[in-house]
C-alpha positions as a printed Julia matrix, in Angstrom:
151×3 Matrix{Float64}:
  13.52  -25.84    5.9
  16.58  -26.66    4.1
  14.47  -26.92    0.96
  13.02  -23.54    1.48
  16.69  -21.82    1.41
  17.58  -23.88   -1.63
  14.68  -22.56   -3.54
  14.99  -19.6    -2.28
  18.72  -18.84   -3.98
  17.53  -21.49   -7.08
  14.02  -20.13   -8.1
  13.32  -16.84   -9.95
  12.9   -13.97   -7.87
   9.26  -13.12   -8.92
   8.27  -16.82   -8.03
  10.07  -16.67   -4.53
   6.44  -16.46   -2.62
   7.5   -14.49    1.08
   5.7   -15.3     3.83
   2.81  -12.69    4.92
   2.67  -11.45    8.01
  -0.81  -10.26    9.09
   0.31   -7.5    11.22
   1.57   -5.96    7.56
  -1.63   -6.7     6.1
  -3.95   -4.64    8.56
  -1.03   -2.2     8.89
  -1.01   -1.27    4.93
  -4.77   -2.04    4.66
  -4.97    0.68    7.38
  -2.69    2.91    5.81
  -4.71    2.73    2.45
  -8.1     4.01    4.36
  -5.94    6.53    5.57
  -4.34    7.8     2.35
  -8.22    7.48    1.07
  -9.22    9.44    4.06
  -6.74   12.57    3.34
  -9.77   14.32    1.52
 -12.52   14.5     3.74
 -14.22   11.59    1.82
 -14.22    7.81    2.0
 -16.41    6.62   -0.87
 -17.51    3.29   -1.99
 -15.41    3.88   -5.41
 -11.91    4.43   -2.59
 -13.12    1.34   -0.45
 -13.09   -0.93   -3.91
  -9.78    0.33   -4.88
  -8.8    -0.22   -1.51
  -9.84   -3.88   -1.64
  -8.49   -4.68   -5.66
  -4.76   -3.6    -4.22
  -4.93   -5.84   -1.03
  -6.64   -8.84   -2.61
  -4.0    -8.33   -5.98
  -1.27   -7.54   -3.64
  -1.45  -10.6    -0.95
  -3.26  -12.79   -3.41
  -6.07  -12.81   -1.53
  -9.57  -14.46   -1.88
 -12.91  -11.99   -1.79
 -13.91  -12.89    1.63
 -10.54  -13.09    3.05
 -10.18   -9.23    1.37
 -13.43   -7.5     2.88
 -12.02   -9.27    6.5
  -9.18   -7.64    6.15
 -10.5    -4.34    5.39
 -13.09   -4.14    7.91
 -10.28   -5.37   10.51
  -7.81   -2.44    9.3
 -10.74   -0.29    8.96
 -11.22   -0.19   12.89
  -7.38   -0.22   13.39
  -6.92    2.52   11.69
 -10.12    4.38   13.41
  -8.72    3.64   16.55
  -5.36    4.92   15.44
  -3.63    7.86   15.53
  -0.41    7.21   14.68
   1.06    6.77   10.94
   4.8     6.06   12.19
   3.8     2.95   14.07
   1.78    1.93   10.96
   4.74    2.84    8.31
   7.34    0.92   10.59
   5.86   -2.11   10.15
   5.28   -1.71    6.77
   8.97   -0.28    6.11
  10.15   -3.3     8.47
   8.2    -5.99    6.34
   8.19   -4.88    2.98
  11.35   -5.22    0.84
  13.15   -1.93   -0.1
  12.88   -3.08   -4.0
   9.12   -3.21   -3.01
   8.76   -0.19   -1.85
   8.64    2.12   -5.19
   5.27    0.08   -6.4
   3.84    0.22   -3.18
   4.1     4.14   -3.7
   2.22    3.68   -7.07
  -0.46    1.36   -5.28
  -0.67    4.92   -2.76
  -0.78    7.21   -5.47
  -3.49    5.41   -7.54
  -5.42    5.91   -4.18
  -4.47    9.87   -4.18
  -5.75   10.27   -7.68
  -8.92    7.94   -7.22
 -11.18   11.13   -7.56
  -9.0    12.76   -9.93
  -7.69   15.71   -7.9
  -5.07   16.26   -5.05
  -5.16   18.18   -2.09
  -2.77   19.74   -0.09
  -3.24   17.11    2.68
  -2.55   14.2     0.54
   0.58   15.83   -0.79
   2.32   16.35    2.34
   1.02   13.05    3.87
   2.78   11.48    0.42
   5.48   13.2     1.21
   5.82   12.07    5.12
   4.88    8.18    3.78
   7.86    8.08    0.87
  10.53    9.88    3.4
   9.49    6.77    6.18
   9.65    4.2     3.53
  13.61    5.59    3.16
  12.76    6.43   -0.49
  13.2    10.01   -2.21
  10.92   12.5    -3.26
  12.24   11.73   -6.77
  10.61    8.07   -6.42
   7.17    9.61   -5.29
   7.26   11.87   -8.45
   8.32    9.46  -10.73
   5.53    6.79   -9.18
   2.43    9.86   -9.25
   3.58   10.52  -12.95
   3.47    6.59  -13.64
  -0.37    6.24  -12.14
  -0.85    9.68  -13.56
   0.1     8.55  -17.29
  -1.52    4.95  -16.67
  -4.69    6.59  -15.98
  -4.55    8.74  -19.09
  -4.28    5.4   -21.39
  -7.29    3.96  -19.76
């Protein structure tokens, strides 16, 4: 334990590995598939995307990634309710964290290329939860948007 806290304070920040909670996994898996959803369309192109950020995200192995997803796939089919979802993410996810986790949901926005009304204002809802501005969900669209452009 003690050894924990000391390399907690002594080690670099980005090798400071935090512990993961699986209730935050299946709740941002599910809000993913959500944010996917917004359109009308959940295509096999979304789904991979989907799976990429989680397994990149949580460091993740292949199987342990397509468990996870088909586990926060019938969560969030079962689900109604983004707040309780965005809680726990807000609640486990560092605030310093937050801004790229609004570029991983913005990549999944502009997966097909185009926006629609319904992903705006659900973008909108998910950056005011997370406690961050609409400034940081422009600034994190025009990042993926520009990123995308390069590639």
């Amino acid at each position: 334990m003690f050894k924990d806290l000391i390399n907690l304070f002594t080690n670099p920040r980005d090798q400071v590995k935090q512990s993961i909670d699986q209730t935050e996994v299946l709740a941002l898996t599910a809000i993913f598939i959500r944010i996917a959803k917004l359109d009308g369309s959940f295509d096999i192109n979304e789904r991979e995307k989907i799976k990429e950020l989680v397994k990149k995200r949580f460091e993740f192995n292949d199987e342990k990634t397509e468990n996870v997803l088909n586990m926060a796939a019938r969560l969030e089919g079962q689900s109604n309710d983004n707040v309780q979802f965005i809680k726990v993410i807000k609640e486990s996810i560092a605030y310093e964290e937050r801004f790229n986790l609004l570029k991983d949901s913005w990549i999944l926005v502009m997966a097909d290329g185009k926006r629609t009304y319904e992903e705006d204002g659900f973008m909108r809802l998910f950056c005011s939860l997370l406690g961050l501005s609409d400034k940081d969900s422009a600034l994190a669209r025009q990042f993926i948007l520009k990123e995308q452009k390069t590639n």
